[in-house]
C-alpha positions in Angstrom: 25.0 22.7 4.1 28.0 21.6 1.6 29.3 19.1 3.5 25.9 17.3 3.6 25.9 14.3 2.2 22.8 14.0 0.0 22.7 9.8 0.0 23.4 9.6 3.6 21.1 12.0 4.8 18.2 10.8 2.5 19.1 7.1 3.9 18.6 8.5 7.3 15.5 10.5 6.5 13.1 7.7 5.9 11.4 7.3 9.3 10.5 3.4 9.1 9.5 2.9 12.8 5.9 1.0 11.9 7.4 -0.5 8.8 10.5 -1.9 11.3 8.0 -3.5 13.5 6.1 -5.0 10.9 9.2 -6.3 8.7 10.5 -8.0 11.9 7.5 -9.3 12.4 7.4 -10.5 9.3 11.0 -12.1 8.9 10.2 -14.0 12.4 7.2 -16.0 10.4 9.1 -18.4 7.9 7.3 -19.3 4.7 6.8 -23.1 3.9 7.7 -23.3 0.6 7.3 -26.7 0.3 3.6 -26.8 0.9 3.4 -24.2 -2.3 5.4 -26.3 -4.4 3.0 -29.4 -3.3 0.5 -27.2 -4.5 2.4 -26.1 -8.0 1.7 -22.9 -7.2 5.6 -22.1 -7.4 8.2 -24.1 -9.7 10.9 -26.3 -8.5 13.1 -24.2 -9.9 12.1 -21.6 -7.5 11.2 -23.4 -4.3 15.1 -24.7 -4.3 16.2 -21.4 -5.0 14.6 -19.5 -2.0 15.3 -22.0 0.2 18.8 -21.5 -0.7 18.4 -17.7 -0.5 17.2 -18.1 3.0 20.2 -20.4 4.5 22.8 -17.6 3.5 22.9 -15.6 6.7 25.7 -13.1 6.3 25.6 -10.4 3.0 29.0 -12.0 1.8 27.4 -15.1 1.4 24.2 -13.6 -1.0 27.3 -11.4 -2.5 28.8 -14.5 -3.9 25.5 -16.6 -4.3 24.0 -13.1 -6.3 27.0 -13.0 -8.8 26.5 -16.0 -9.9 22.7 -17.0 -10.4 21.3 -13.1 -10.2 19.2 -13.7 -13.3 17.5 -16.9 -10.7 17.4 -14.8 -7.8 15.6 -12.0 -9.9 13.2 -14.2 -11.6 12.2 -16.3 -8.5 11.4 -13.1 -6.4 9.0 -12.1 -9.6 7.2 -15.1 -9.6 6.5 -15.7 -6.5 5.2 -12.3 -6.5 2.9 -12.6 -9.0 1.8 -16.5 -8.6 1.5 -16.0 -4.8 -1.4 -14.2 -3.7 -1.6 -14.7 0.3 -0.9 -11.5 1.8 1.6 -13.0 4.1 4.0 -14.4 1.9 4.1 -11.2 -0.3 4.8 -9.4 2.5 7.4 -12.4 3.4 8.7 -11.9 -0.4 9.1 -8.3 -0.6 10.8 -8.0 2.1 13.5 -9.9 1.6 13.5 -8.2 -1.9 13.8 -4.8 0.1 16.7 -6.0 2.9 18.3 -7.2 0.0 18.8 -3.9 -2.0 19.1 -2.3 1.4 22.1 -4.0 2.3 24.0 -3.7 -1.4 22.3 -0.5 -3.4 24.3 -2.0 -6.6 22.1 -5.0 -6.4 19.2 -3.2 -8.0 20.8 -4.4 -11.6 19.8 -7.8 -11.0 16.2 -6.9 -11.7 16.6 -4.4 -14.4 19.8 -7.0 -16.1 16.2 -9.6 -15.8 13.6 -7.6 -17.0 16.2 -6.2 -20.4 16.4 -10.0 -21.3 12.4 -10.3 -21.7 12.8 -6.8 -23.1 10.9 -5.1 -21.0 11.7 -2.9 -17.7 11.4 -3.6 -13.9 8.7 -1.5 -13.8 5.5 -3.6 -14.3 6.8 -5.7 -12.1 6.4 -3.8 -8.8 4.0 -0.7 -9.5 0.8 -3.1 -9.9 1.5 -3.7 -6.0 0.6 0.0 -5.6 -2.8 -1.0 -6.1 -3.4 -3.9 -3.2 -5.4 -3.1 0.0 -2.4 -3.8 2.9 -0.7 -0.8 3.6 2.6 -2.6 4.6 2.3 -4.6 1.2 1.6 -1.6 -0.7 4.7 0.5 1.3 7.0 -1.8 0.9 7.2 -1.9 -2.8 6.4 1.8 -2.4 10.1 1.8 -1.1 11.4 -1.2 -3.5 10.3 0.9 -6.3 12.4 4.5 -5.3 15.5 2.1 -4.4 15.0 0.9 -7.9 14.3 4.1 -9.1 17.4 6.4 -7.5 19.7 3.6 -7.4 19.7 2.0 -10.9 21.3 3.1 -13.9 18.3 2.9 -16.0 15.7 6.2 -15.4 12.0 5.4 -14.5 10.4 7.5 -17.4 7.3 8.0 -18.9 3.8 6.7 -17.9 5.6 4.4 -15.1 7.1 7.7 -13.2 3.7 9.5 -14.0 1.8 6.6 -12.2 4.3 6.7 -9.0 4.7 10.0 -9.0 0.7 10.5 -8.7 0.4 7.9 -6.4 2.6 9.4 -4.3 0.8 13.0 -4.5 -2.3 10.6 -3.4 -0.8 9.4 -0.5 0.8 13.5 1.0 -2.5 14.9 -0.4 -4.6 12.0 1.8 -2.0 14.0 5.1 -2.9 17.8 3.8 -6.4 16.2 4.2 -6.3 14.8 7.1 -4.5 17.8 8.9 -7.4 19.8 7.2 -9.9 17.8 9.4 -11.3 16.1 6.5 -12.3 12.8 6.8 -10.0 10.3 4.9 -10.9 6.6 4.9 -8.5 4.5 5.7 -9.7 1.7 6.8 -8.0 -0.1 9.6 -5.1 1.8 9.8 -4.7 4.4 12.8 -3.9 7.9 12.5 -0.5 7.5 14.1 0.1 4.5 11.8 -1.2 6.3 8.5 1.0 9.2 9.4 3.9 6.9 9.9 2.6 5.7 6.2 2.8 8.8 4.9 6.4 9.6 6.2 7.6 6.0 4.5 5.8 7.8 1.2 7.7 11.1 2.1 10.9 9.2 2.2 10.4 7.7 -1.1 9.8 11.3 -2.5 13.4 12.4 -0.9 14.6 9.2 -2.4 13.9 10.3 -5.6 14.5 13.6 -5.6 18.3 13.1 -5.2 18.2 12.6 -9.0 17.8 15.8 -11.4 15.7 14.2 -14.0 13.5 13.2 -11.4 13.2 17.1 -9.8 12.2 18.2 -13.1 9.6 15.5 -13.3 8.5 16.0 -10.0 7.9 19.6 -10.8 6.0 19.6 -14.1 3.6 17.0 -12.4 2.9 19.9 -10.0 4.4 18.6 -7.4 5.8 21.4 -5.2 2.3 22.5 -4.9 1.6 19.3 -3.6 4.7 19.8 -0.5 3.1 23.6 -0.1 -0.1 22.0 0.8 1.5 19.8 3.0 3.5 22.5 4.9 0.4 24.9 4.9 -1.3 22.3 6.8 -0.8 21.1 10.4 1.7 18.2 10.0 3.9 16.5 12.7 7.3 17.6 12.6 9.1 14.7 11.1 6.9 15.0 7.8 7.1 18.6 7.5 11.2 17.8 8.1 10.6 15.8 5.1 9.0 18.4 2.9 11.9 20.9 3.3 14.6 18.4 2.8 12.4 17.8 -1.0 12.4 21.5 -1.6 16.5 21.3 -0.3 17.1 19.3 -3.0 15.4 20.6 -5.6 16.9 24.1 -5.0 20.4 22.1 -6.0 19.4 22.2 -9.5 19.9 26.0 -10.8 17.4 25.4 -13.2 14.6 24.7 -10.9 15.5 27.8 -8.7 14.7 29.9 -11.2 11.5 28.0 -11.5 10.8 27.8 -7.5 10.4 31.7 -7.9 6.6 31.1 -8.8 5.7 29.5 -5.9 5.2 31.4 -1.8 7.7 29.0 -0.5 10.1 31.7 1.5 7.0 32.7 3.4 5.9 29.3 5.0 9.4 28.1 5.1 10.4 31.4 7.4 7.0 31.5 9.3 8.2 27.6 9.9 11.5 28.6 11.1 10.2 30.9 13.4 7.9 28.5 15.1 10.8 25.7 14.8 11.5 24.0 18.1 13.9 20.7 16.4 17.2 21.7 15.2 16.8 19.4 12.4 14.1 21.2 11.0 15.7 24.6 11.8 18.9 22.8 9.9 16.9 22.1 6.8 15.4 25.1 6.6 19.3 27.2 6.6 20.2 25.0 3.8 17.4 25.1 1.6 17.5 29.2 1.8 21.3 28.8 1.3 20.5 26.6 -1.7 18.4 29.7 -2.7 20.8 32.3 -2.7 23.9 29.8 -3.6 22.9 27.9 -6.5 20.9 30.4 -8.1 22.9 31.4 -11.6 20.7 34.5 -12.7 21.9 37.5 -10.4 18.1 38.4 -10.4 16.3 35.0 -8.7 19.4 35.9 -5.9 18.2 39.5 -5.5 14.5 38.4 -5.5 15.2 35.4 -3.0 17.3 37.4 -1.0 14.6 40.2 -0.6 11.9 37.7 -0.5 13.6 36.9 3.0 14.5 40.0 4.5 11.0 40.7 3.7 9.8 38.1 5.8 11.6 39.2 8.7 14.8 36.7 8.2 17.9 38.5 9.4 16.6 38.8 12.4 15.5 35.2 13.2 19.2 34.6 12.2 20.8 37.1 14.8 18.3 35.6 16.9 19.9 31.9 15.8 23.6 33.2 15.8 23.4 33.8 19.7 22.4 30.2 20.3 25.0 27.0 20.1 24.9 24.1 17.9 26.9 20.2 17.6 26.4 20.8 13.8 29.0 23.2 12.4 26.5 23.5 9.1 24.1 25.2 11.0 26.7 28.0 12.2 28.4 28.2 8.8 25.0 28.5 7.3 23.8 31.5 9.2 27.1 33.0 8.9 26.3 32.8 4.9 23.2 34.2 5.1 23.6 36.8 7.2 26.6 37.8 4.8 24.0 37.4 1.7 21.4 39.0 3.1 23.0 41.9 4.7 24.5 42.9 1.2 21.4 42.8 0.0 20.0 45.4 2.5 23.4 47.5 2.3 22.5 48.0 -1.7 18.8 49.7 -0.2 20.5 51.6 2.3 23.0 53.5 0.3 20.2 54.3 -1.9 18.3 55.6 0.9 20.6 57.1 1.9 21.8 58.9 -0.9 18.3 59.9 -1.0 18.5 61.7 2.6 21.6 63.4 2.7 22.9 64.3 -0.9 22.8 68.0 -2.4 24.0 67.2 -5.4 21.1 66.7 -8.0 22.8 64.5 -10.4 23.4 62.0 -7.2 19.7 62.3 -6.3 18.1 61.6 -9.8 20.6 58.6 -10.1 19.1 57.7 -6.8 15.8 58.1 -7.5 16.1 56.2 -10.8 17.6 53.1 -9.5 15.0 52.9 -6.9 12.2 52.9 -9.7 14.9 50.6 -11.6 15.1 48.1 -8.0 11.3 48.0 -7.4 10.5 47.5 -10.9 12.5 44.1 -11.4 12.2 42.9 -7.8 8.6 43.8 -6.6 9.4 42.5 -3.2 11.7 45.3 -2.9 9.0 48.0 -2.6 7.8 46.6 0.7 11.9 46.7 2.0 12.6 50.0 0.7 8.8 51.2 2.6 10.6 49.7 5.5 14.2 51.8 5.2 11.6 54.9 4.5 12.9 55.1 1.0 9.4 55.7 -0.4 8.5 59.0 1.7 12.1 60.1 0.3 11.6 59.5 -3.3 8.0 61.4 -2.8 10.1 64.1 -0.9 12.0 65.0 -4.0 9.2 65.1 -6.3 8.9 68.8 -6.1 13.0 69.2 -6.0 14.5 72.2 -8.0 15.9 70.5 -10.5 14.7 68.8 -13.5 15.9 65.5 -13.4 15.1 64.8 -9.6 11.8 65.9 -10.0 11.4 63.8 -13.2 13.6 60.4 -12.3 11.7 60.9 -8.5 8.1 60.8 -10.1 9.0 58.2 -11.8 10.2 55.7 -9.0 6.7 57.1 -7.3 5.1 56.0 -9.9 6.7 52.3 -10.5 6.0 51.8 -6.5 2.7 52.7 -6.8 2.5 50.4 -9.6 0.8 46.7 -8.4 0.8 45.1 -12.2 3.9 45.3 -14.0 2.6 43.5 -16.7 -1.0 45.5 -17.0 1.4 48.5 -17.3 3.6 47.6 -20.0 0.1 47.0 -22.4 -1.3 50.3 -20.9 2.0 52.0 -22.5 2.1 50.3 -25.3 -1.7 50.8 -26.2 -0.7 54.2 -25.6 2.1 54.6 -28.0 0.4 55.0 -31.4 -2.2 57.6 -29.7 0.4 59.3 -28.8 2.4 59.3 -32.2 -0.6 59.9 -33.6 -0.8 63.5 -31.6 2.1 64.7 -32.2 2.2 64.0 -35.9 
C-alpha cells in the first residue's frame, strides 16, 4: 500500500458518528457569556474575545484574526476551561478548540507558542480532562490531545505520554472486556455508544502512531499486547479495522519489525483475513503483511515473516483473493507482491526437497541435508513447512545412506527438527563440552 497516504487515511479512520451528533448538538446551544462575566467567573478580557471568535464564520476570517492575537485566542480557551465548570460549556469550549485545529492542523502552535511563554507545555492543560465523568467531555480532549500530539512540533514525552498512552490501553482493554462478556461499568452510556467511544479512542491511537517516537513508546508501554487482546476478542469490524491499521503503521518502522517478531500477530491477522467480509479490512491486512516482508531490513525477520505466513495457510487465501476484483488498485498490487514474496520463499524449500528426492550425487545430498538442519534451525517455523513439502520423511530417508556425509549432515537436520528448544540445546552442548574434553584427554 505505497501509495497510501498515511495522514489521509488516519484522518478518515476516526469513526466520529456519536461524537458528530453530539458536537452538532452542541454547537446549536450558544453559550451566554455575558451572564459568566456578570458572574466574574471569566475576565473581560476573555468574554470580548470569544464573542469575537464566534462572529467569524468562514476559516479565512479565524486565519487572519489567529495570526494576530493567537497568544488571546490560546489563553482564553485555557481559562475558560479551567474557571468554567458546567459540563455544557466545556463541552461548548472544547469543541470549538477541536473544529479549530480540525480545520488548520498548523494551528496547534498557538497552544504550545502559549504554554512555552509560562514555561511550561500544553500538556497539563488538556490531560486533567481525561479524568471527568462525561464521555463526550472526556473524548473530545481525548482527540484535542492526539491532534496536539501528532500535529505539533514539540513531542508529548515522558510522564504526560505515559498517562495518555495508559489511558488509552484503559479505554481498548474496557472493549477486550466487554467482548469477553465481562461486565464493564459504564454508567449511562450504551453499548453501541461505548463502542463508538472506543473507536474515537482507537482513532486517537492511529493518530499517534503516524509518528516513530511515538510507535516506539507505544510498544515499550506494552501496547501491541494491548491491540492482540483486542483482535483476539470479538470486536465489530470497524475497531478491529482500527487495530490493524496501528499494527500497519508500526510495521513502517524497520526497527519495530524486528521487534513485532515476539508477538503471534501473523496468526490472528490471517485467521482475520480469512473470515474478512469488508474490503477495507481485507486492504489493511495486505498492507500490514506487505509492511512485514517490505520494510523488514534483516534478511532473517523476512524469512521468518514470510514462513510465518505460508504457514498459516496465506498463499492460498491470496490465490483465492487474486480471482476476485477490486476499485482499489493497492489491493491487487499488494497480492501480486506477496504472492511474489511468498512464493520465493517456498521455491527455496522446494529445491531443497527436492534435491533431497531425486539426487544421486552424495555431496548434493549432505549439502541438502545440512541446509535443511541450517533452515529449521534459524527459522523454527520452517519445520512445520518443510513437514508439509515432506522434507522431514526425506532427510530421515537418508539417514542410513551409504555415504558418510549424508548419513552424518542427515542425522543432523533430524536431529535439529526434532529439536523444540533451541536455546535449552545450546546450554545442553555447552554443559557438555568440558565432559567431553575431559574424556578425551
Amino acid at each position: 500500500m505505497t501509495k497510501m497516504d498515511i495522514r489521509g487515511a488516519v484522518d478518515a479512520a476516526v469513526p466520529t458518528n456519536i461524537i458528530a451528533a453530539k458536537a452538532a448538538e452542541v454547537r446549536a446551544n450558544k453559550v451566554n457569556w455575558q451572564s459568566y462575566l456578570q458572574g466574574q467567573m471569566i475576565s473581560a478580557e476573555d468574554c470580548e474575545f470569544i464573542q469575537r471568535f464566534e462572529m467569524k464564520r468562514s476559516s479565512e476570517e479565524k486565519q487572519e484574526m489567529l495570526q494576530t492575537e493567537g497568544s488571546q485566542c490560546a489563553k482564553t480557551f485555557i481559562n475558560l476551561m479551567t474557571h468554567i465548570s458546567k459540563e455544557q460549556t466545556v463541552q461548548y469550549i472544547l469543541t470549538m478548540v477541536d473544529d479549530m485545529l480540525q480545520e488548520n492542523h498548523q494551528r496547534v502552535s498557538i497552544f504550545f507558542d502559549y504554554a512555552k511563554r509560562s514555561k511550561s507545555t500544553a500538556w497539563p492543560y488538556f490531560l486533567p480532562m481525561l479524568n471527568r465523568q462525561d464521555p463526550f467531555t472526556v473524548h473530545m480532549a481525548a482527540r484535542i490531545i492526539a491532534k496536539l500530539a501528532a500535529w505539533g512540533k514539540e513531542l508529548m514525552e515522558g510522564s504526560d505520554l505515559n498517562y495518555y498512552f495508559n489511558w488509552i490501553k484503559t479505554q481498548l482493554s474496557s472493549q477486550k472486556l466487554r467482548g469477553s462478556g465481562v461486565a464493564v461499568e459504564t454508567g449511562t452510556i450504551s453499548s453501541s455508544d461505548s463502542s463508538q467511544y472506543v473507536q474515537c479512542v482507537a482513532g486517537c491511537l492511529q493518530l499517534m502512531l503516524r509518528v516513530n517516537e511515538y510507535r516506539f513508546a507505544w510498544v515499550e508501554a506494552d501496547g501491541v499486547n494491548c491491540i492482540m487482546g483486542v483482535l483476539s476478542n470479538k470486536c465489530g469490524f470497524q475497531l478491529q479495522y482500527q487495530m490493524i491499521f496501528s499494527i500497519w503503521l508500526l510495521a513502517f518502522s524497520p526497527q519495530m519489525c524486528e521487534h513485532l517478531r515476539r508477538y503471534n500477530i501473523i496468526p490472528v491477522l490471517s485467521d482475520i483475513l480469512q473470515e474478512s467480509v469488508k474490503e477495507k479490512v481485507t486492504r489493511i491486512i495486505l498492507a500490514a503483511f506487505r509492511n512485514f516482508l517490505e520494510k523488514s531490513t534483516e534478511r532473517e525477520t523476512r524469512q521468518e515473516y514470510a514462513l510465518a505466513m505460508i504457514q498459516c495457510k496465506v498463499l492460498k487465501q491470496l490465490e483465492n483473493l487474486e480471482q476476485q476484483k477490486y476499485d482499489d488498485e493497492d489491493i491487487s498490487e499488494d497480492i501480486k507482491f506477496l504472492l511474489e514474496k511468498l512464493g520465493e520463499s517456498v521455491q527455496d524449500l522446494r529445491i531443497l526437497t527436492k534435491l533431497l528426492e531425486v539426487s544421486d550425487d552424495p555431496q548434493v545430498l549432505a549439502v541438502a541435508a545440512h541446509d535443511v538442519g541450517e533452515y529449521v534451525r534459524h527459522y523454527p517455523r520452517g519445520k512445520r513447512v518443510i513437514e508439509q513439502l515432506g522434507g522431514k520423511q526425506l532427510v530421515m530417508n537418508h539417514m542410513h545412506h551409504e555415504d558418510q556425509q549424508v548419513r552424518y549432515n542427515a542425522l543432523l537436520a533430524v536431529q535439529k527438527l526434532m529439536v523444540h528448544n533451541w536455546e535449552y540445546l545450546g546450554k545442553q552442548l555447552q554443559s557438555e563440552q568440558p565432559q567431553t574434553a575431559a574424556a578425551r584427554s
